[in-house]
C-alpha positions as YAML, in Angstrom:
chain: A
units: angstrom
residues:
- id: 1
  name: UNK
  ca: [-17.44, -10.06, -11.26]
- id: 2
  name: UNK
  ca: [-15.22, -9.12, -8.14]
- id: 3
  name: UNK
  ca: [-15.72, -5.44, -6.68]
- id: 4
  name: UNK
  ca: [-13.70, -2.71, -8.36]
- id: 5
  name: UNK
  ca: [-10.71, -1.73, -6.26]
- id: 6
  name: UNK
  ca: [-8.99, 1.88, -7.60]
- id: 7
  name: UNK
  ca: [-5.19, 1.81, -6.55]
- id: 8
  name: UNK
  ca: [-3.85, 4.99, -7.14]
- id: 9
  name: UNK
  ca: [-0.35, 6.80, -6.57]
- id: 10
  name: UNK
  ca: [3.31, 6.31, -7.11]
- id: 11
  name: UNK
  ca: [4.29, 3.91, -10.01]
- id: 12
  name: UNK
  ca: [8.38, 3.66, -10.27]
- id: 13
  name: UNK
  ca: [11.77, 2.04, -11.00]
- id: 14
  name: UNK
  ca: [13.43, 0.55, -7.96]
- id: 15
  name: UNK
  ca: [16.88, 1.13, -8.63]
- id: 16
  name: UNK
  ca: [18.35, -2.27, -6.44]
- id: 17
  name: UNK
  ca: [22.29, -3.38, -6.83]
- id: 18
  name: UNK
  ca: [20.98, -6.19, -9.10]
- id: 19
  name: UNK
  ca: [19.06, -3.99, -11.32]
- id: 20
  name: UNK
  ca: [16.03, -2.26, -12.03]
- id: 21
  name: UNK
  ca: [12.81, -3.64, -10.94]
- id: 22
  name: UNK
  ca: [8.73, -2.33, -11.24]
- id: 23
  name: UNK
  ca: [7.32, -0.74, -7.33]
- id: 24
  name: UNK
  ca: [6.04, 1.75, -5.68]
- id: 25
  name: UNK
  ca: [3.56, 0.82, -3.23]
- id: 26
  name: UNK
  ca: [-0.13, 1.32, -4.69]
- id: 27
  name: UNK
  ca: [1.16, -0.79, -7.70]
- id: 28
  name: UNK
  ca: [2.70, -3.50, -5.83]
- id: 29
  name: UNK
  ca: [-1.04, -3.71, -3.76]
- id: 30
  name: UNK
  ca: [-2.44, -3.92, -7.38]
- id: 31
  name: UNK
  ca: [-0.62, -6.89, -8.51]
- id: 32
  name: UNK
  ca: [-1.39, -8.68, -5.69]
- id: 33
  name: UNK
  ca: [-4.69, -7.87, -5.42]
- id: 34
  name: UNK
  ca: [-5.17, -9.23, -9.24]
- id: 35
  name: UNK
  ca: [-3.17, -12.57, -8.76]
- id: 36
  name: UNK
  ca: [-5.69, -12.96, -5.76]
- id: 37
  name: UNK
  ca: [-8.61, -12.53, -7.99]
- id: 38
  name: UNK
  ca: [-9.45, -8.94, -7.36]
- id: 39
  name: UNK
  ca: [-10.45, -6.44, -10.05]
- id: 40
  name: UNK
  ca: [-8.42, -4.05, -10.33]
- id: 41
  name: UNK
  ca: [-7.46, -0.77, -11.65]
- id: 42
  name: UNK
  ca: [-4.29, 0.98, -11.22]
- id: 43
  name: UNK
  ca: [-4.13, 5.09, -11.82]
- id: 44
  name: UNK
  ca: [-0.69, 6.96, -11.89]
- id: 45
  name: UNK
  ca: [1.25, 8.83, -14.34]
- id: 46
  name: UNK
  ca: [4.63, 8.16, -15.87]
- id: 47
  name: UNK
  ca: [6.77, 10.36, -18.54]
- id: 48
  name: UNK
  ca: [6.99, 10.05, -22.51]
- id: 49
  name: UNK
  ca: [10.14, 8.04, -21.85]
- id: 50
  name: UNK
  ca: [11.46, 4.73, -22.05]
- id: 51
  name: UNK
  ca: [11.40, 3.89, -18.47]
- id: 52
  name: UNK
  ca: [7.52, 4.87, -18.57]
- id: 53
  name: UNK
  ca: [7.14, 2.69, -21.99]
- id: 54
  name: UNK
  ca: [8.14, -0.05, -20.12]
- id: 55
  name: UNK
  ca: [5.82, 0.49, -17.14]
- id: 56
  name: UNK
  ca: [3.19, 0.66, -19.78]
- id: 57
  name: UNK
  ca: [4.47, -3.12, -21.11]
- id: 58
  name: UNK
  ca: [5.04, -4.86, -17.55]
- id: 59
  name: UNK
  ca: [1.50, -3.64, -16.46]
- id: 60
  name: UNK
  ca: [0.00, -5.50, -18.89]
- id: 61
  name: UNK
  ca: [2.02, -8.89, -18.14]
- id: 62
  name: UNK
  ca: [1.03, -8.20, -14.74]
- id: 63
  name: UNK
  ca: [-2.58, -8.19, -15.73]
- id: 64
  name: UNK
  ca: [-3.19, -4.47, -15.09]
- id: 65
  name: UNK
  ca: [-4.86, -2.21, -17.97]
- id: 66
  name: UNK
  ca: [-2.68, 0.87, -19.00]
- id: 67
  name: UNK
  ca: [-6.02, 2.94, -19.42]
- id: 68
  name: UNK
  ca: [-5.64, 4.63, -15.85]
- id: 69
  name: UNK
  ca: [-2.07, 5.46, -16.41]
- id: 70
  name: UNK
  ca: [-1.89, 8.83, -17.81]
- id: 71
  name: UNK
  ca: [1.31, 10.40, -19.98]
- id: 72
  name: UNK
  ca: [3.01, 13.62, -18.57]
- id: 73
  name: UNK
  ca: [4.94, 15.70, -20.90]
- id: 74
  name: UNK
  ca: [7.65, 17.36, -18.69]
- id: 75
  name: UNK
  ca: [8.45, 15.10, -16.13]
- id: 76
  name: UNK
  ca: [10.12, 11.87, -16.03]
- id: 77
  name: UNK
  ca: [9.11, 8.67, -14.85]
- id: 78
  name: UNK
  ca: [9.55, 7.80, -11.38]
- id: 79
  name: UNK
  ca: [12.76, 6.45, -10.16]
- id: 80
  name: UNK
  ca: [13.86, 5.40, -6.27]
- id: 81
  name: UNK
  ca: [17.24, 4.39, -5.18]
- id: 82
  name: UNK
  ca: [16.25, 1.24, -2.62]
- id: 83
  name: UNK
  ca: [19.67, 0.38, -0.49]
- id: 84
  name: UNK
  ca: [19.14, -3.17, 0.90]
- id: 85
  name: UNK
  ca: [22.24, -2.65, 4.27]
- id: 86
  name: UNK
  ca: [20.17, -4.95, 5.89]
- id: 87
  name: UNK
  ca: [18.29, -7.42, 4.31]
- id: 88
  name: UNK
  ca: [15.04, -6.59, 6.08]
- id: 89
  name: UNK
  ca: [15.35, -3.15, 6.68]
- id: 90
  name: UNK
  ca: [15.27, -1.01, 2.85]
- id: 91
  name: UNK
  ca: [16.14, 2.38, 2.51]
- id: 92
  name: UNK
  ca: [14.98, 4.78, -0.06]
- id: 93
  name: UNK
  ca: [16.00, 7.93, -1.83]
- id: 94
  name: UNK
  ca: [13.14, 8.88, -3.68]
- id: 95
  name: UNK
  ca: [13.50, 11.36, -6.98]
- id: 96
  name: UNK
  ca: [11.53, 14.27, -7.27]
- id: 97
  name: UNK
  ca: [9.77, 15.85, -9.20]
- id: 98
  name: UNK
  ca: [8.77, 12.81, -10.58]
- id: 99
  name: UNK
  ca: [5.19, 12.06, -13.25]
- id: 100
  name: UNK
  ca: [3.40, 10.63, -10.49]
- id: 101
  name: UNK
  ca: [3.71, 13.49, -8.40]
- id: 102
  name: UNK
  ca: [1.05, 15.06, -10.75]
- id: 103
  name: UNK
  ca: [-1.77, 13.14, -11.16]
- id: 104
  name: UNK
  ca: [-4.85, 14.97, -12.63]
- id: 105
  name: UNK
  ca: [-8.33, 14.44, -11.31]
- id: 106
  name: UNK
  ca: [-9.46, 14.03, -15.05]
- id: 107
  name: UNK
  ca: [-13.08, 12.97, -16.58]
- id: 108
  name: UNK
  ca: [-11.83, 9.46, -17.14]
- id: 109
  name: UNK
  ca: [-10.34, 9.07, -13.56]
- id: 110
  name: UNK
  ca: [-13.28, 10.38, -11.84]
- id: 111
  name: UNK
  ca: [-15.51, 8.26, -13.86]
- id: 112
  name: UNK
  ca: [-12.88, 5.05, -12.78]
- id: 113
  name: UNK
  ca: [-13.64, 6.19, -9.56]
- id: 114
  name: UNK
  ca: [-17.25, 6.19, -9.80]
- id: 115
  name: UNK
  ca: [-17.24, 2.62, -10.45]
- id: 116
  name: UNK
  ca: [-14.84, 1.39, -7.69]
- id: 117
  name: UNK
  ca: [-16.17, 0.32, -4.36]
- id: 118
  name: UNK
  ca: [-12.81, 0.68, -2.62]
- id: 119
  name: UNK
  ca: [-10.08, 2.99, -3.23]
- id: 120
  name: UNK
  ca: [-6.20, 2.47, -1.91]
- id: 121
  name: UNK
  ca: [-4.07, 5.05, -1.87]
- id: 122
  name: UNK
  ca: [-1.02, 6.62, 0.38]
- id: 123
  name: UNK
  ca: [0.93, 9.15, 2.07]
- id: 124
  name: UNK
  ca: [4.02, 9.20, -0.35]
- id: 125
  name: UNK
  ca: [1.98, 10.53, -3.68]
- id: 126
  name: UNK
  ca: [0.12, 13.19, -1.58]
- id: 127
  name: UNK
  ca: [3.92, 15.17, -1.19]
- id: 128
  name: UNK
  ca: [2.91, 17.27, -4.07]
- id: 129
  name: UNK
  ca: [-0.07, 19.46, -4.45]
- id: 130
  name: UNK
  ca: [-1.20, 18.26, -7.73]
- id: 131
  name: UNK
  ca: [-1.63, 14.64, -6.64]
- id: 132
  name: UNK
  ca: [-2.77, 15.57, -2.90]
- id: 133
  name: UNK
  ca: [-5.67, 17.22, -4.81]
- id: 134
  name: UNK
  ca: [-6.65, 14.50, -6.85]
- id: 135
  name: UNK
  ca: [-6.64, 11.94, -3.82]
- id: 136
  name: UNK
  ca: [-8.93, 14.37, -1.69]
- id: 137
  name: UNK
  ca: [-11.32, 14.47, -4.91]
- id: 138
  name: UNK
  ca: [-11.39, 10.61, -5.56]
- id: 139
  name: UNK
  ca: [-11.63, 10.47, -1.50]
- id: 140
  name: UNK
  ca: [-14.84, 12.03, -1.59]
- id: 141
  name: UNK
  ca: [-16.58, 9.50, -4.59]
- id: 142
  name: UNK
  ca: [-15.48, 6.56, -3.34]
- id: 143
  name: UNK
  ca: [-17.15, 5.12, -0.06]
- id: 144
  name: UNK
  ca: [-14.29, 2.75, 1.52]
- id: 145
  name: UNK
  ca: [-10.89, 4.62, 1.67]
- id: 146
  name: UNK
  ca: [-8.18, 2.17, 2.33]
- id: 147
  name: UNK
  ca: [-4.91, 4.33, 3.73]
- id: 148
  name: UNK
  ca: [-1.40, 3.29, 3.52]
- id: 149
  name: UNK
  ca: [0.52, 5.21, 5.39]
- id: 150
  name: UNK
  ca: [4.02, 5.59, 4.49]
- id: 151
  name: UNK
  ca: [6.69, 7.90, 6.43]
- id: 152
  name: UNK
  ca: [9.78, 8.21, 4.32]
- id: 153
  name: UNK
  ca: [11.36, 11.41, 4.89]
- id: 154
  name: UNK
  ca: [11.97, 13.90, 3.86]
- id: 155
  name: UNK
  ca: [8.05, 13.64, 2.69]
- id: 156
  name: UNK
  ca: [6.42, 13.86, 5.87]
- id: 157
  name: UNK
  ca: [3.70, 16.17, 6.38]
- id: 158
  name: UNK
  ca: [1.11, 16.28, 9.61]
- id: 159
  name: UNK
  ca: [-1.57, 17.70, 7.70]
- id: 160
  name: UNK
  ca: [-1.68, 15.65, 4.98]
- id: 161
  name: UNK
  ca: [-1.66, 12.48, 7.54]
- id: 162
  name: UNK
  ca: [-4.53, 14.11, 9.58]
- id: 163
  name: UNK
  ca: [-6.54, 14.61, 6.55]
- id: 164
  name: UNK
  ca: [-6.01, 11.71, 5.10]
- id: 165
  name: UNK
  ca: [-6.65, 9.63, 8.36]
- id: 166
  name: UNK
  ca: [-9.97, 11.76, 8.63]
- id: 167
  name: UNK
  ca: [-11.61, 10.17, 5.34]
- id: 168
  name: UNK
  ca: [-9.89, 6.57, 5.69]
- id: 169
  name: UNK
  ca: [-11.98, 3.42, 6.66]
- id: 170
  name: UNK
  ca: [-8.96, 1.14, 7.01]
- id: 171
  name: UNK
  ca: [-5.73, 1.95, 7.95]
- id: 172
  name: UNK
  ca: [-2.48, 0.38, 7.74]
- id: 173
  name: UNK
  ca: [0.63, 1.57, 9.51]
- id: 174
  name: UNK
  ca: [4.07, -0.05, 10.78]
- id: 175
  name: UNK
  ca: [4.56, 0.25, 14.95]
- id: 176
  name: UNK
  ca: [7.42, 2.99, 14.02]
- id: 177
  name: UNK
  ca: [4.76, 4.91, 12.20]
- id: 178
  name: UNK
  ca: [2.19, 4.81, 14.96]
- id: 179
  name: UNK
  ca: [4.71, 6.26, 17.06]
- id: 180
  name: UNK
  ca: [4.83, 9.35, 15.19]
- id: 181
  name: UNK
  ca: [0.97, 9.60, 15.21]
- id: 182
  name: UNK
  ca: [1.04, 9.07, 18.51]
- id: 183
  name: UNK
  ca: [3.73, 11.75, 19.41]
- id: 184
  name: UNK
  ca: [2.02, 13.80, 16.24]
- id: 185
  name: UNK
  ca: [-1.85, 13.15, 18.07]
- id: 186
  name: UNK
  ca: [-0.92, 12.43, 21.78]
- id: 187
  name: UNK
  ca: [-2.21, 8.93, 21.60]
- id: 188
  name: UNK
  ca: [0.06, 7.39, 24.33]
- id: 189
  name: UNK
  ca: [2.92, 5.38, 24.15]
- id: 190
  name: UNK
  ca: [0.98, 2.04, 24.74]
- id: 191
  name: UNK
  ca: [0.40, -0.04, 21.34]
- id: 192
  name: UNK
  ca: [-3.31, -0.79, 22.07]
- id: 193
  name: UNK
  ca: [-4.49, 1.99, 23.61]
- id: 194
  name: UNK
  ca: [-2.66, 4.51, 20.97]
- id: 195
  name: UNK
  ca: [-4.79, 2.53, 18.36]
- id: 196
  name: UNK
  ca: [-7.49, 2.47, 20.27]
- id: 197
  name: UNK
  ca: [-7.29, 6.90, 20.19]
- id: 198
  name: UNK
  ca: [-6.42, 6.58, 16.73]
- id: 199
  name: UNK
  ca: [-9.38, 4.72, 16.01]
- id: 200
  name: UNK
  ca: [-11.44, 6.74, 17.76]
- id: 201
  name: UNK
  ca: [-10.13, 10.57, 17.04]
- id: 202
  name: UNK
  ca: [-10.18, 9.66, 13.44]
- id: 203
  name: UNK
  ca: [-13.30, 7.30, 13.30]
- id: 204
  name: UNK
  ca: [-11.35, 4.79, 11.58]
- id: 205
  name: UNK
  ca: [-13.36, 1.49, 11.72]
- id: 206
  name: UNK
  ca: [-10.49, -0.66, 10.85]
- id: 207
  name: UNK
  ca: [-6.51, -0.39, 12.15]
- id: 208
  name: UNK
  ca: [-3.88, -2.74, 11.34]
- id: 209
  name: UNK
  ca: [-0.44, -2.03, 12.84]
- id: 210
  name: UNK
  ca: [1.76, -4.07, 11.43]
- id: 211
  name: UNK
  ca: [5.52, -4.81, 13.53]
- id: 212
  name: UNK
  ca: [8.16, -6.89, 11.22]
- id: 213
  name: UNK
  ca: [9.19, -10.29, 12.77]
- id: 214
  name: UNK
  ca: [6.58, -9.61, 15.87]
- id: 215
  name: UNK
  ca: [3.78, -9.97, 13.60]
- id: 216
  name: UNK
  ca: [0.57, -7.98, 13.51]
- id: 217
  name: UNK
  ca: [-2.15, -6.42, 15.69]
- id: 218
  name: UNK
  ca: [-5.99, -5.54, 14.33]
- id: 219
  name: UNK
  ca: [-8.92, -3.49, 15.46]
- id: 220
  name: UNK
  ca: [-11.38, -4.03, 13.76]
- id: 221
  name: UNK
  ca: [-15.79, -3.72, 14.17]
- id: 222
  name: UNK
  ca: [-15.01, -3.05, 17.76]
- id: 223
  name: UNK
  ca: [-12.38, -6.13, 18.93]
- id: 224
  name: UNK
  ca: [-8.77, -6.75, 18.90]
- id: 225
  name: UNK
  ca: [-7.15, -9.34, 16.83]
- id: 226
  name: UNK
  ca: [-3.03, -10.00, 17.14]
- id: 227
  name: UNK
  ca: [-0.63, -12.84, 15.17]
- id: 228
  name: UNK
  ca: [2.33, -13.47, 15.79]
- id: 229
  name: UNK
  ca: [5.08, -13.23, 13.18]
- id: 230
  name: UNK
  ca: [6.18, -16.21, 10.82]
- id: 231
  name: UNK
  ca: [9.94, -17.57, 10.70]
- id: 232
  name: UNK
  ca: [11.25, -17.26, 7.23]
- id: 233
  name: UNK
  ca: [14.26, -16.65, 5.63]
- id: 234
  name: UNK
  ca: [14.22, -13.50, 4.09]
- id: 235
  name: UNK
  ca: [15.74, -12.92, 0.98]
- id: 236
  name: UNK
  ca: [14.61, -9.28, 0.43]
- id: 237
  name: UNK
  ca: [11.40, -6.87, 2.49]
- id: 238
  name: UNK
  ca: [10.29, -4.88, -0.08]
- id: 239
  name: UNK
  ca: [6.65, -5.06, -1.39]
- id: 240
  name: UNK
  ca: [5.92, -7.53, 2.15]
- id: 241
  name: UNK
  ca: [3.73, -4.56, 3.54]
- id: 242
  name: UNK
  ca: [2.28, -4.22, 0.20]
- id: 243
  name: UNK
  ca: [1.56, -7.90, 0.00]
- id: 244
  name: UNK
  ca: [0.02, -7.64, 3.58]
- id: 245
  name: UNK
  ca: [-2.19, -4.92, 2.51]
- id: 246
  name: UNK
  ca: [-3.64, -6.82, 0.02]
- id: 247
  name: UNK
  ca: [-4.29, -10.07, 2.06]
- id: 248
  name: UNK
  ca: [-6.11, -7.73, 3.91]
- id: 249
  name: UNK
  ca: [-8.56, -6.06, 1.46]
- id: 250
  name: UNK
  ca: [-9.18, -9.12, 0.14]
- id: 251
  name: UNK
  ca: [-10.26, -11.10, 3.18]
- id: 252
  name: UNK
  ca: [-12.26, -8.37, 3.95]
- id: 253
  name: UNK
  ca: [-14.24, -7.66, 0.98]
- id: 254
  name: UNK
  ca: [-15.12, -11.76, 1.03]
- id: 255
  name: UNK
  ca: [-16.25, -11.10, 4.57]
- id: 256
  name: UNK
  ca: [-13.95, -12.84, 6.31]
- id: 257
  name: UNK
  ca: [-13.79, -12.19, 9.87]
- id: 258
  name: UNK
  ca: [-11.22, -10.10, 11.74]
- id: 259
  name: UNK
  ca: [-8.66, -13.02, 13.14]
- id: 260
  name: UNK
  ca: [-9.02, -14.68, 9.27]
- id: 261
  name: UNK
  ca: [-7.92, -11.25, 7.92]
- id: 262
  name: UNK
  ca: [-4.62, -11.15, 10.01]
- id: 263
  name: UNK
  ca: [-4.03, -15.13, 9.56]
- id: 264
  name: UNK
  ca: [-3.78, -14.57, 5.79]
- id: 265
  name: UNK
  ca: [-2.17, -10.93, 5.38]
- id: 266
  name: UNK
  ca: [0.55, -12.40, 7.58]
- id: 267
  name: UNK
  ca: [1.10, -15.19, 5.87]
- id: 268
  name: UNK
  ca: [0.79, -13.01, 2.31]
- id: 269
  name: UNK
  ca: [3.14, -10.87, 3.87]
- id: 270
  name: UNK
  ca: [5.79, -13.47, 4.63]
- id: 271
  name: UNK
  ca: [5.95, -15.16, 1.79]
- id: 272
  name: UNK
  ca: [6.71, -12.17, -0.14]
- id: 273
  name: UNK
  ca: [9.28, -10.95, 2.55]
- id: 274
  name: UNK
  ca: [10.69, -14.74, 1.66]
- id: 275
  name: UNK
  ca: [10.71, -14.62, -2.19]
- id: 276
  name: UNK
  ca: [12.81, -12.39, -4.68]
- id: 277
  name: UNK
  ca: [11.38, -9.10, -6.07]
- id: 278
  name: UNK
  ca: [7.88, -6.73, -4.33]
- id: 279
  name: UNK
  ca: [5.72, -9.21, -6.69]
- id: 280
  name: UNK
  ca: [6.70, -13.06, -6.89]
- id: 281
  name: UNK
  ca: [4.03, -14.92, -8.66]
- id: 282
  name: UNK
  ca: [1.81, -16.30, -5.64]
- id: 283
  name: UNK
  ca: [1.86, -19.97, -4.15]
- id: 284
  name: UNK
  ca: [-1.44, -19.93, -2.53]
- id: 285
  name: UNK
  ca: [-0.56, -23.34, -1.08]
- id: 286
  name: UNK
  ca: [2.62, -22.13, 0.46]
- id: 287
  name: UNK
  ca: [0.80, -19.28, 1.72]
- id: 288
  name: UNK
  ca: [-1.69, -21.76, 3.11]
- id: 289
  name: UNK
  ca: [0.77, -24.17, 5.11]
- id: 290
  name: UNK
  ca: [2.57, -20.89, 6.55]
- id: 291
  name: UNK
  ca: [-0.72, -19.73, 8.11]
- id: 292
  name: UNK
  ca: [0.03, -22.81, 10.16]
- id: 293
  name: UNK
  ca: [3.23, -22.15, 11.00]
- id: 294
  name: UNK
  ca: [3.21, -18.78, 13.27]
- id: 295
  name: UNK
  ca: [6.03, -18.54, 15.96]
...
């Protein structure tokens, strides 16, 4: 049996222009952690409504259990309005309140969390104080912190970034994000030396700045790792940091070293960038033959 991994955070309706479709970020890590092999546990909340019904349905053809996912009686499943004006560049108007903004540190969560040897979470369900709460709770159980951060205004808080940062292990950011830290933190305006103070203010032992069709760049256990990006044609980016995130965690829980990591998140990464939807069903030899094919 694989090492528990606890995703936990937003779970939501991506309104797109050709319908509604299952995402938010910690979810989207889930299913591809599972179709990589990974076990898996997803914790949110959704509303008694149809729209959380549903959630309840597609997690379980995803191969996600709906034990995690708790019920809230007063506010509605979460809903985001994703407008694709450029095919690689999404927008988002995220609803709010929404369920997942109030996630309770229960006995059967904490337990969950008990068990898991990793825990993923991010910046966007940490805008209320309910769920912020519950994250710096599970924080403190479980000993590897993975931490997604994700800017999307107007949910941007300092603190909650610093704090966060202060109990992650690995980190994963975009280059426009690590330009905030590094205005936020005064790490520089260089890319490897601003996640080099990063690293080291926040004694992070892992850093993975990710930078669109430019690829990736990794610290990690002391030395720098750096791919470049792969030529595909895009068809839609949402979920392709997700996907990355979970190439990652899973190379690194089999061991894998740090330039093995990058290879495959990248690849992950673009083949999800090159296939409809945040959660195609995986072709692990695609995946394979564009780890071969970096610009």
């Amino acid at each position: 049996m694989t090492t528990p991994i606890l995703c936990i955070g937003e779970v939501l309706w991506d309104s797109l222009p050709r319908g509604l479709f299952l995402g938010g970020a910690p979810f989207n890590v889930a299913c591809h952690l599972r179709m990589l092999g990974e076990t898996v546990h997803m914790a949110s909340r959704i509303g008694d409504d149809e729209l959380g019904r549903q959630i309840l349905r597609r997690l379980a053809q995803k191969g996600l259990s709906p034990d995690d996912i708790q019920i809230d009686p007063q506010h509605p499943t979460g809903m985001v309005n994703v407008t694709l004006a450029q095919k690689d560049q999404p927008s988002y108007e995220i609803v709010a309140p929404s369920a997942w903004d109030f996630i309770e540190a229960d006995q059967a969560l904490r337990r969950k969390a008990a068990e898991a040897r990793v825990l993923v979470f991010g910046s966007l369900a940490q805008r209320s104080e309910r769920s912020r709460g519950t994250l710096e709770t599970l924080r403190r159980i479980v000993p590897l912190n993975v931490f997604d951060i994700n800017l999307r205004p107007p949910f941007i808080d300092r603190g909650v970034i610093a704090a966060s940062l202060a109990d992650a292990h690995l980190v994963k950011l975009n280059d426009q994000e690590l330009g905030q830290l590094s205005e936020w933190f005064g790490l520089g305006s260089r890319l490897r030396p601003a996640v080099t103070a990063l690293a080291e203010r926040f004694q992070c032992a892992t850093v993975c700045v990710t930078r669109g069709a430019e690829g990736a760049l990794l610290w990690h256990g002391g030395e720098w790792f750096e791919q470049p990006g792969i030529a595909v044609e895009v068809k839609d980016a949402v979920g392709a940091g997700d996907a990355f995130l979970a190439g990652l965690i899973h190379t690194l829980l089999a061991g894998q070293s740090g330039a093995a990591m990058l290879r495959f998140a990248n690849a992950l990464g673009a083949y999800v960038a090159s296939q409809d939807g945040a959660t195609p069903p995986l072709d692990l030899a695609e995946i394979e033959r564009l780890k071969s094919t970096e610009n």
